[in-house]
C-alpha positions as CSV (number, residue, x, y, z in Angstrom):
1,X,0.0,0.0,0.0
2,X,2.9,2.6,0.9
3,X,4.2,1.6,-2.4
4,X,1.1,2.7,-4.2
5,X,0.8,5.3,-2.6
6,X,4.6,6.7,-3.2
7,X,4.0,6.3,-6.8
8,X,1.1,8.3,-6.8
9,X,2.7,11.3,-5.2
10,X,3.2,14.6,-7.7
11,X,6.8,16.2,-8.4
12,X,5.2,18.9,-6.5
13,X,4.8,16.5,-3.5
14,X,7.7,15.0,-3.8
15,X,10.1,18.2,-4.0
16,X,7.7,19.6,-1.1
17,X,9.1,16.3,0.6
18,X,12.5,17.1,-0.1
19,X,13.2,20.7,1.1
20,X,11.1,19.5,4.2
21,X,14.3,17.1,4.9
22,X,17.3,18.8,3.6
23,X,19.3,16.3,1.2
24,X,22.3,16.9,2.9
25,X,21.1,16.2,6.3
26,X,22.7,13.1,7.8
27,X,23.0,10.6,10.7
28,X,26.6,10.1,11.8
29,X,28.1,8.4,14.3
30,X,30.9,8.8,16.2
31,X,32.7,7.2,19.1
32,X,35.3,10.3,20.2
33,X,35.3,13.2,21.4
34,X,37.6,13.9,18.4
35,X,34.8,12.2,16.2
36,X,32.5,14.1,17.8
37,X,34.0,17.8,17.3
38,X,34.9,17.1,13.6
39,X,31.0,16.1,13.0
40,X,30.1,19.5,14.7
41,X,32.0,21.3,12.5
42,X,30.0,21.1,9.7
43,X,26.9,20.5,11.0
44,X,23.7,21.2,8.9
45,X,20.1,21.5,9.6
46,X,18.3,18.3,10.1
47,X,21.6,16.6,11.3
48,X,21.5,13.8,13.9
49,X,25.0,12.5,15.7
50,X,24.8,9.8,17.2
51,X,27.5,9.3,20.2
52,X,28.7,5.6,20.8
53,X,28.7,4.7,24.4
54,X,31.7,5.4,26.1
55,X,34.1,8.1,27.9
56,X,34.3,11.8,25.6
57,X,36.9,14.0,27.3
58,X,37.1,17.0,25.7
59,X,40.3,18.2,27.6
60,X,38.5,21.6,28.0
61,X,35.6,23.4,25.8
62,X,33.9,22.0,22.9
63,X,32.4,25.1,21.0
64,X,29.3,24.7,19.1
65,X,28.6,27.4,17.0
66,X,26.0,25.3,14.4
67,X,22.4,26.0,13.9
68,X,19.5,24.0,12.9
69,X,15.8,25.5,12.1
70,X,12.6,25.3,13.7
71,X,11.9,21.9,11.4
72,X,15.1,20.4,11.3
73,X,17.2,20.9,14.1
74,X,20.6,19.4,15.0
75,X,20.8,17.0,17.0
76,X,23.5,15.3,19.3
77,X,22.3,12.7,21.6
78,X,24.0,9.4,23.0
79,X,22.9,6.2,21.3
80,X,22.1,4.8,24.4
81,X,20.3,7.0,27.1
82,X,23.3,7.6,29.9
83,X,25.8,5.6,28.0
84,X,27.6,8.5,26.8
85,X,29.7,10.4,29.7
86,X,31.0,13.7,29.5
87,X,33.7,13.3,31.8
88,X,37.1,15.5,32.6
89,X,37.6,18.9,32.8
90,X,35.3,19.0,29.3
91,X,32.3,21.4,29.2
92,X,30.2,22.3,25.8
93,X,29.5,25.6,24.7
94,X,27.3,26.8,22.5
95,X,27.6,30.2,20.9
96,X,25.3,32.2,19.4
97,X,23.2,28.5,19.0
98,X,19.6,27.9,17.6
99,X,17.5,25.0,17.0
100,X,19.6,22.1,18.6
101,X,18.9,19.4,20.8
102,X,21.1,17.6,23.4
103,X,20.1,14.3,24.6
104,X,20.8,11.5,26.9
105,X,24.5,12.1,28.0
106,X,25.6,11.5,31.7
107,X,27.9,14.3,32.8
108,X,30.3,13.5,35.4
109,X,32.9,15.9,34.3
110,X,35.3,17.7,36.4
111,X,34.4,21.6,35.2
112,X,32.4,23.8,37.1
113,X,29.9,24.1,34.1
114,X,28.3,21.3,31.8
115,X,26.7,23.5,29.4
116,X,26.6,27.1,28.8
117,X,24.5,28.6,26.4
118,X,25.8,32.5,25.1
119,X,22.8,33.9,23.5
120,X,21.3,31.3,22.4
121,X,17.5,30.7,21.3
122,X,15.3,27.2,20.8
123,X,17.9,25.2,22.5
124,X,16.9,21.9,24.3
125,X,19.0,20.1,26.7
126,X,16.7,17.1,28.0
127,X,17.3,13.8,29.5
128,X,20.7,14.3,30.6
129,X,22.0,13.0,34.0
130,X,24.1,15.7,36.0
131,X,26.2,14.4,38.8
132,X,29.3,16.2,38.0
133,X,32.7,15.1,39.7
134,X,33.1,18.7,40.8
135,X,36.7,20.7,41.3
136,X,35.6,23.9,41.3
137,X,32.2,26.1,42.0
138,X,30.2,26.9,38.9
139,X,26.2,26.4,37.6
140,X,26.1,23.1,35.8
141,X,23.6,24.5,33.2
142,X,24.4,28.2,32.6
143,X,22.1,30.5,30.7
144,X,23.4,33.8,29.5
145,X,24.1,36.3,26.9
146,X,27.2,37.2,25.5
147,X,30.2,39.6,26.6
148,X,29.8,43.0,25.0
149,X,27.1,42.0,23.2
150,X,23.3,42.7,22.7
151,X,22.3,39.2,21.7
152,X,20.0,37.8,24.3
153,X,19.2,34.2,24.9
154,X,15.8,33.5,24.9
155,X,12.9,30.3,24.4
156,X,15.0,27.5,25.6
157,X,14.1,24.6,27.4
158,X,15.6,22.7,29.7
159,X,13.6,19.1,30.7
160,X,13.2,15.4,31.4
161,X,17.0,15.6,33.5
162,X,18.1,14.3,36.6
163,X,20.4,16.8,38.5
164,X,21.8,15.5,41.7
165,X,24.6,15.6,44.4
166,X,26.1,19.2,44.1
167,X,28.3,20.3,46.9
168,X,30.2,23.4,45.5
169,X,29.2,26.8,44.8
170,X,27.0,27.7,41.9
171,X,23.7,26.6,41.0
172,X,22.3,23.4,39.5
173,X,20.9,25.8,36.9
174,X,21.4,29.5,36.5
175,X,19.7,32.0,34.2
176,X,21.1,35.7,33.8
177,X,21.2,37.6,30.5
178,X,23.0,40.4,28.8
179,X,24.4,43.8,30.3
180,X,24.5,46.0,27.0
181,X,23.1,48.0,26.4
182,X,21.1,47.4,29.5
183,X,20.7,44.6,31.7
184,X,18.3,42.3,30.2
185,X,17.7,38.2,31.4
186,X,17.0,35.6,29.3
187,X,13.6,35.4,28.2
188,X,10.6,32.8,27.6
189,X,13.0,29.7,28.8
190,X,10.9,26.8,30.3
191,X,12.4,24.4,32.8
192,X,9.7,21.1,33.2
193,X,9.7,17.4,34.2
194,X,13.5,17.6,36.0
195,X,14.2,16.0,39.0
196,X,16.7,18.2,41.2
197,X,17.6,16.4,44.2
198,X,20.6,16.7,47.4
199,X,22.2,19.9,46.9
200,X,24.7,20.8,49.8
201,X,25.4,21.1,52.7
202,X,24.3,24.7,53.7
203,X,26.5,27.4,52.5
204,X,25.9,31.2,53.5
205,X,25.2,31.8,50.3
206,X,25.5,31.1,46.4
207,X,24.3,27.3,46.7
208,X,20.7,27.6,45.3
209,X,19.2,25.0,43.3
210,X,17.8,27.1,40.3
211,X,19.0,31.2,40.2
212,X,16.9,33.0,37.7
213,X,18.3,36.6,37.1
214,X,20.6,38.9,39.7
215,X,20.0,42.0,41.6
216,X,21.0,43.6,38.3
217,X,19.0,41.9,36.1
218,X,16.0,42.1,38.5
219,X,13.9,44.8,37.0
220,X,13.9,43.1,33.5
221,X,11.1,40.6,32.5
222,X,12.2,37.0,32.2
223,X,8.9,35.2,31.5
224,X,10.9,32.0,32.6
225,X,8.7,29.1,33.1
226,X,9.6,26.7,36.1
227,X,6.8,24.0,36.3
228,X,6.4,20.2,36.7
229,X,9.5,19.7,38.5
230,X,10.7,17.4,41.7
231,X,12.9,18.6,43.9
232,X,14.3,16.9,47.3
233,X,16.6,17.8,50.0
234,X,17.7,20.9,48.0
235,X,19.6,23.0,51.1
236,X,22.6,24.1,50.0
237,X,21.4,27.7,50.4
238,X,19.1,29.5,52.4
239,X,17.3,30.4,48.9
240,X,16.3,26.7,47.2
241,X,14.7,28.8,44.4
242,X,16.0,32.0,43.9
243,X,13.8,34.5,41.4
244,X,16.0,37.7,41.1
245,X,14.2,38.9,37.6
246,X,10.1,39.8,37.0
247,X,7.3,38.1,35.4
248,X,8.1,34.7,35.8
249,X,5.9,32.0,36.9
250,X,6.7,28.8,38.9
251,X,4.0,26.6,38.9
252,X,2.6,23.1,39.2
253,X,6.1,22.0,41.2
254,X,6.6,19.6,44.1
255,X,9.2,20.2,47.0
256,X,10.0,17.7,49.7
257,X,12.7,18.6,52.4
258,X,14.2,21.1,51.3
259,X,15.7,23.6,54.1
260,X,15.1,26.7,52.7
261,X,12.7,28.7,51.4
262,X,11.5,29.4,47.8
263,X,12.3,32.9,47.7
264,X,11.5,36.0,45.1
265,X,14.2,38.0,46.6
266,X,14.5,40.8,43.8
267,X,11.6,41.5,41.0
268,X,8.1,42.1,40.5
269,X,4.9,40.6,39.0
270,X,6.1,37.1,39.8
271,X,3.6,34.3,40.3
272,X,3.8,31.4,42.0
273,X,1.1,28.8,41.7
274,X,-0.4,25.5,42.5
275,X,3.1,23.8,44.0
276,X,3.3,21.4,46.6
277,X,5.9,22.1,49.4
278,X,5.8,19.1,51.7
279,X,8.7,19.5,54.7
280,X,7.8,15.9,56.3
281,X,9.6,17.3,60.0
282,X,12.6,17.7,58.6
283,X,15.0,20.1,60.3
284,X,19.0,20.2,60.0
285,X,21.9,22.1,61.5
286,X,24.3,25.1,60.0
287,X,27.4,26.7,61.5
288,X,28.3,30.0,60.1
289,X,31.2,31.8,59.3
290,X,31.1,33.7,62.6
291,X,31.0,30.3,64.6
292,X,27.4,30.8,65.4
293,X,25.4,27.3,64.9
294,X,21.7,27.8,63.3
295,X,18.7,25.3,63.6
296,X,17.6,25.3,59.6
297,X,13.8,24.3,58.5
298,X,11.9,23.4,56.0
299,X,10.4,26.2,54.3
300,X,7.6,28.0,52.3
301,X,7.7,31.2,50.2
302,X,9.1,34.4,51.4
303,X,9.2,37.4,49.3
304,X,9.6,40.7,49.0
305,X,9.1,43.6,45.6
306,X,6.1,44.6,44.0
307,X,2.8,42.7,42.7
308,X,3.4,39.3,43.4
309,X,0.7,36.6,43.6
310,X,0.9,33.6,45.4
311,X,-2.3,31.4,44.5
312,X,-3.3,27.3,45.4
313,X,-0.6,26.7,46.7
314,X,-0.6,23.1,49.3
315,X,2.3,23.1,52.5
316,X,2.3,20.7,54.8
317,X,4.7,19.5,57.5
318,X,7.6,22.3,57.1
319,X,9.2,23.3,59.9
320,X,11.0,27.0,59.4
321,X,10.0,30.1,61.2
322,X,10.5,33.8,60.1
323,X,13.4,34.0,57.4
324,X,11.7,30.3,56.3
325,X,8.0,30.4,57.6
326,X,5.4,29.1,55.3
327,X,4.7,32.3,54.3
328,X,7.2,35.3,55.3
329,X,6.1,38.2,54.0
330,X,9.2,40.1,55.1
331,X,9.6,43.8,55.5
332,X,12.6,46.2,53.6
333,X,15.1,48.8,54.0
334,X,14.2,50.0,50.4
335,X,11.3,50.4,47.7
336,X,11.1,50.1,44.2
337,X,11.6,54.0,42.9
338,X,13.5,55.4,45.8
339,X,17.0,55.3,43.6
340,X,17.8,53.2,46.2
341,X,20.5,49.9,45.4
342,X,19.1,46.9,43.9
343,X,21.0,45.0,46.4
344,X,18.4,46.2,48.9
345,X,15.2,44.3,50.2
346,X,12.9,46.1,48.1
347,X,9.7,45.8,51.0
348,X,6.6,44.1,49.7
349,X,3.8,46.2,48.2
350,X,0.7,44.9,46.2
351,X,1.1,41.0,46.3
352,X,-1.8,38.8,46.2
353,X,-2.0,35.7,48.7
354,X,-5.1,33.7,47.7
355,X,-6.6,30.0,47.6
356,X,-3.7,28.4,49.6
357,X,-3.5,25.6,52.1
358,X,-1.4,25.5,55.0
359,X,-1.7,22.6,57.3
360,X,0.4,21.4,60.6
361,X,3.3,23.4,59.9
362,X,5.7,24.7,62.2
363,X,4.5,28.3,61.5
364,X,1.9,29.7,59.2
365,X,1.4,33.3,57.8
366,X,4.4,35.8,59.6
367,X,4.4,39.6,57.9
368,X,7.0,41.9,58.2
369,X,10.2,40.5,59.6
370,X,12.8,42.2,60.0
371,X,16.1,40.1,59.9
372,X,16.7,40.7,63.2
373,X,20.2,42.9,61.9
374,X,20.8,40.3,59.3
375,X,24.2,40.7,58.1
376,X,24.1,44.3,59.4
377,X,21.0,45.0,58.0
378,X,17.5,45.7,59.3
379,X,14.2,45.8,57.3
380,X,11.6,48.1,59.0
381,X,9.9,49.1,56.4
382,X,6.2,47.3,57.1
383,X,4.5,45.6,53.9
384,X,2.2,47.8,52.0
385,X,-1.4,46.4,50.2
386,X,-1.4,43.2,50.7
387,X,-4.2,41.1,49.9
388,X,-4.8,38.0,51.8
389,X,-7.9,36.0,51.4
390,X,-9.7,32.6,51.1
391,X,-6.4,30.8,52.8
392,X,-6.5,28.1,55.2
393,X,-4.2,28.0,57.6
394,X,-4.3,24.6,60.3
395,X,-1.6,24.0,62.8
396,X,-0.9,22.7,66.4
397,X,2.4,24.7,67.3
398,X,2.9,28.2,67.8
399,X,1.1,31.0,66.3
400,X,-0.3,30.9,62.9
401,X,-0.6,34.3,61.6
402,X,2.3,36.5,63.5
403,X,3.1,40.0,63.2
404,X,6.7,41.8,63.2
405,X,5.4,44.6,62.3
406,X,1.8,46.1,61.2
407,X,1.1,46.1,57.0
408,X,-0.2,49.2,55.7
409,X,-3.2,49.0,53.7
410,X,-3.8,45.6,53.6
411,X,-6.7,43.5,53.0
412,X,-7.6,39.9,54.5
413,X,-10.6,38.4,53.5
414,X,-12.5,34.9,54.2
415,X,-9.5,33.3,55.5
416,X,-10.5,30.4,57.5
417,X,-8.3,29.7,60.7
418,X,-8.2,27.0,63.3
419,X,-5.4,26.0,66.1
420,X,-5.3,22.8,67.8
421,X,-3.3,21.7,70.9
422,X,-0.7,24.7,72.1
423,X,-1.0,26.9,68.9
424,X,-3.1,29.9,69.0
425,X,-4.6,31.9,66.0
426,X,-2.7,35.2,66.9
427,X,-1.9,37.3,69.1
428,X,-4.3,39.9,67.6
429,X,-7.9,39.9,66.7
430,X,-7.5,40.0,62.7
431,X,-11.1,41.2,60.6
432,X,-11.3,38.7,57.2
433,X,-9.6,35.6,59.3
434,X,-12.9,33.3,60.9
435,X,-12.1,31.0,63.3
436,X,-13.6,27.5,62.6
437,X,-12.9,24.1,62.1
438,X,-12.3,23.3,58.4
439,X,-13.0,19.5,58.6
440,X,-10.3,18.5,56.9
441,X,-9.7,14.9,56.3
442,X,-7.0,13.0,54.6
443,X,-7.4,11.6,51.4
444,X,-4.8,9.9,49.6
445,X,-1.9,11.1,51.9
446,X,-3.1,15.2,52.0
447,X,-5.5,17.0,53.7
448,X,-8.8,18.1,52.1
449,X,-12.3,19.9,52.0
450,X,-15.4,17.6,52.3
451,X,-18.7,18.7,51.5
452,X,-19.5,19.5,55.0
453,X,-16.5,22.0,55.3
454,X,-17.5,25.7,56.3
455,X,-14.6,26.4,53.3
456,X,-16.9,25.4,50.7
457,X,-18.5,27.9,48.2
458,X,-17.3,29.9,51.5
459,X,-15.0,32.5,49.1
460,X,-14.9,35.9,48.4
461,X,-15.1,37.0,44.8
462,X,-13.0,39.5,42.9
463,X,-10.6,36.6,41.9
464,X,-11.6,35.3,38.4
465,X,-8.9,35.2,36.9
466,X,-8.4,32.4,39.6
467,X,-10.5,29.4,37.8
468,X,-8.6,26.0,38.9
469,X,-7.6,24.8,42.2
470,X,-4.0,22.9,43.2
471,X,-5.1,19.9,41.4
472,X,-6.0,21.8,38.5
473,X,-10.0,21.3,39.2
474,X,-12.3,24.1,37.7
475,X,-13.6,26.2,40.3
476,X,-17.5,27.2,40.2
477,X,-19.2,29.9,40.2
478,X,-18.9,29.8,44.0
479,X,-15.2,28.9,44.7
480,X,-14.1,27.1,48.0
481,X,-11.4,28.6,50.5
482,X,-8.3,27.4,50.3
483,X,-5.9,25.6,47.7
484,X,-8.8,21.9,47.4
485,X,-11.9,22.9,45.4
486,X,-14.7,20.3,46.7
487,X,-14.9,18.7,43.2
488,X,-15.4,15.4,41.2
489,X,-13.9,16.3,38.3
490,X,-10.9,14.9,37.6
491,X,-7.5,15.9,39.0
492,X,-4.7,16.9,36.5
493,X,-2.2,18.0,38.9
494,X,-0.3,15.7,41.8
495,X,2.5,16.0,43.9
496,X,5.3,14.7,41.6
497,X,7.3,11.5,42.2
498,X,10.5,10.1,40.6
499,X,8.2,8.1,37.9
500,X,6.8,12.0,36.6
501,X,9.8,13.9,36.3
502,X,13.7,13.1,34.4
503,X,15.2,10.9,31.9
504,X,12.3,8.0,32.0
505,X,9.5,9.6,32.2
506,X,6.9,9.7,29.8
C-alpha cells in the first residue's frame, strides 16, 4: 500500500518532501570526542549525531557554533540514554546557537559548568544525567548572553533531566542575561519534568538550586517558566529557588525537604502557583562563618518587591520560622523608585495571597520581619497592600498568623483559621480571618475539604482570573477557601514523584 501510494505522489509533493528534509542532512556516528568535534564542525540542519557509548573527554571546551531550524534541528544525543559520559575537565558551549537538541548524556565531568548557552534561542537540553565530579564552583547548566554583546538568549528549554549531588558553589541551573546595552535576562525559557535532588550542605550563600536573574538583572522581564519539576533535599542555600528577575511564573512543582525557602528576593509581578511544598519534619543544623550554629527548617515562600501573587498553593509539615516560615512576607530597607540599590530588600507592596492551604506546619502566615540585623541589616519598612484571602491555615504549634510589624493598607478576606493543641490563631484579633474548624480529612496522603467543610463555596469574589484549584480542578461559580476545590472532576495536577519527572518519564 505505501508503495502505491509513493507512486502516486506529484513532483510537486515530492520536492515539497525534499526541502522538508534537507538532502544533505545526515546521521553520523561517532565514538570520540575527536569524532564528535569534527562532526560538529560542519553540521547542517536536520543533522542527527549519534555518540557511541563510552568516555568523551574533551580536555576543555567543545564550542558549538552550528544551527538548525525550527523543522530540522541538529541533533547530538548518545545512542544509548546515559551511556555516553561527559567526563574531565570538558564542558560544551554553545555560541550564538539555535535550534539544537542535546540528549541522553551523563555528565560526570570535572568543570564547574556542563553547558553554557551565550545567547542562544530554541535550544533543548533534556534527558541528561548531571552528577558532576566537581573541582571547582560553577552552575552546571548556565544560561546567558554574550560579553559586549546585545544578543540575548531567549525560548530554551531545559527538561526530562536528573540533577543531583552538588556540593560546591553555583547553582544546579542558572539563568542571567545580557548587560548591553542594558541589563536584560533571558527570556521565555521553560524548565519542566526535571528531578533536582541533594544539593549541599548549607553554605551562606551562592548554593541555590535554580537562580533566575541577579539583583542587576532584576527589573527586566524573564517570562521564565519553572513547572512540573521534583525537587528533594535541596539546602545548600538558604534560597532553594532564587527568582531575582520579573514576570516569571513557577507553577505546578513539588518540594520535599528542602531547608530553605523558595524565595522572590528581587523583581516584581512574579507568580507562583499551585506547588506542593511538603517538609515531612525535617529540620537540620548550620554553622556559620562567625562560629554561630543555626537550627535550619523546611520552608515556604518568602518574598519581598512589588505585585506578586501567590495562588493554590498546598504546605504541609515544614518546619521553618521567620526567614523560612510558610509564608514570610518580610519587611525592607528599600522600595522600588526610591534610587535606592538593587541590592536592597525592596519591601513588599501589592502582592496577592489567595486559595492556599497551610496545614500542621511549624508556623503559618508571619508579615513583616525584620532580619533581626541580618548581616548588618534591618528591614523596618512594614508591607504595604497586601491582599490575603480565602487561605486556610491549620496548625498545632505556635502562632499561625504572627506580626513583626503592622502592614499598611492591607486586605484579609474569608481566611479560615483553626489551632489545635498549644498553637493559638494570633496574638491579635484580625477582621477577614474566621475561626472555625475546616474538617479537613485525609485523602490519599493530604488533607482536604469535604462537603461539610465551612470552606466550601465559603470565598470571596474579585478573583476570576483564579479558575482552577492545586489539582487543577475548575472552580464554580462559587469557589471554595483554600488551595482543594470540593470537586469530582478529575485531578490533572499531583505532587510529583520520581516516575513523573527526568530521563524516564513519559
Amino acid at each position: 500500500m505505501l508503495r502505491h501510494v509513493c507512486e502516486r505522489l506529484t513532483p510537486v509533493v515530492v520536492f515539497l518532501a525534499m526541502c522538508a528534509h534537507p538532502l544533505d542532512a545526515t546521521e553520523r556516528r561517532v565514538s570520540t570526542a575527536d569524532e564528535l568535534r569534527s562532526a560538529l564542525t560542519g553540521a547542517q540542519p536536520g543533522d542527527i549525531i549519534l555518540c557511541a557509548d563510552g568516555q568523551f573527554d574533551f580536555n576543555g571546551d567543545l564550542i558549538v557554533n552550528r544551527s538548525g531550524t525550527d523543522a530540522q534541528p541538529i541533533i547530538i544525543k548518545s545512542m544509548k540514554r546515559g551511556k555516553t559520559s561527559i567526563v574531565g575537565n570538558s564542558r560544551i558551549v554553545l555560541d550564538a546557537v539555535s535550534h539544537l537538541v542535546i540528549e541522553g548524556f551523563e555528565f560526570v565531568s570535572t568543570k564547574g559548568t556542563a553547558i553554557e548557552l551565550r545567547a542562544c534561542s530554541n535550544v533543548r537540553i533534556t534527558r541528561n544525567i548531571f552528577h558532576l565530579k566537581e573541582t571547582t564552583k560553577g552552575s552546571w547548566v548556565m544560561i546567558t548572553g554574550k560579553e559586549k554583546s546585545e544578543a540575548l538568549s531567549h525560548h530554551n528549554r531545559v527538561d526530562h533531566n536528573l540533577f543531583e549531588k552538588k556540593s560546591m558553589l553555583g547553582n544546579f541551573i542558572t539563568i542571567e542575561g545580557t548587560k548591553t546595552p542594558s541589563y536584560q535576562v533571558s527570556q521565555y525559557d521553560t524548565i519542566d519534568h526535571n528531578h533536582f535532588r541533594d544539593i549541599g550542605p548549607r553554605a551562606e550563600n551562592v548554593l541555590e538550586a535554580i537562580r533566575i536573574g541577579s539583583s542587576d538583572f532584576s527589573l527586566s522581564s524573564g517570562f521564565t517558566l519553572l513547572e512540573m519539576n521534583l525537587f528533594e533535599r535541596c539546602d545548600g542555600d538558604p534560597e532553594y529557588i532564587s527568582i531575582k528577575s520579573s514576570d516569571n511564573i513557577i507553577r505546578n512543582n513539588t518540594f520535599r525537604e528542602c531547608l530553605g525557602s523558595l524565595s522572590l528576593r528581587h523583581g516584581n509581578r512574579n507568580t507562583i502557583e499551585g506547588n506542593f511544598i511538603l517538609g515531612n519534619g525535617r529540620t537540620g543544623m548550620f554553622t556559620d562563618s562567625t562560629g554561630k550554629t543555626w537550627t535550619l527548617g523546611t520552608g515556604g515562600v518568602r518574598f519581598c518587591g512589588d505585585s506578586m501573587i501567590i495562588i493554590n498553593n498546598y504546605c504541609e509539615g515544614l518546619t521553618g520560622t521567620k526567614w523560612d516560615a510558610t509564608l514570610a512576607i518580610t519587611g525592607g530597607d528599600a522600595e522600588y523608585g526610591d534610587g535606592q540599590k538593587l541590592t536592597k530588600h525592596h519591601r513588599s507592596r501589592y502582592a496577592t495571597i489567595a486559595f492556599n492551604t497551610f496545614v500542621n506546619n511549624r508556623s503559618g502566615i508571619e508579615v513583616g520581619y525584620d532580619g533581626e540585623g541580618f548581616q548588618g541589616n534591618w528591614w523596618r519598612m512594614p508591607p504595604v497592600g497586601i491582599t490575603i484571602a480565602n487561605n486556610v491555615i491549620v496548625g498545632s504549634k505556635d502562632t499561625l498568623i504572627k506580626f513583626f510589624s503592622t502592614p499598611l493598607d492591607s486586605r484579609w478576606e474569608s481566611n479560615i483559621a483553626f489551632a489545635r493543641g498549644s498553637g493559638i490563631v494570633s496574638g491579635e484579633t484580625i477582621s477577614g480571618v474566621r475561626v472555625v474548624d475546616p474538617k479537613l480529612i485525609k485523602q490519599q496522603g493530604f488533607w482536604r475539604i469535604t462537603e461539610r467543610s465551612p470552606c466550601v463555596d465559603a470565598a470571596v469574589g474579585g478573583f476570576a482570573y483564579i479558575t482552577q484549584d492545586v489539582d487543577g480542578q475548575t472552580r464554580d461559580k462559587k469557589p471554595d477557601v483554600g488551595a482543594d476545590e470540593f470537586s469530582s472532576l478529575p485531578k490533572r495536577n499531583h505532587p510529583l514523584t520520581m516516575s513523573d519527572v527526568g530521563p524516564k518519564a513519559k
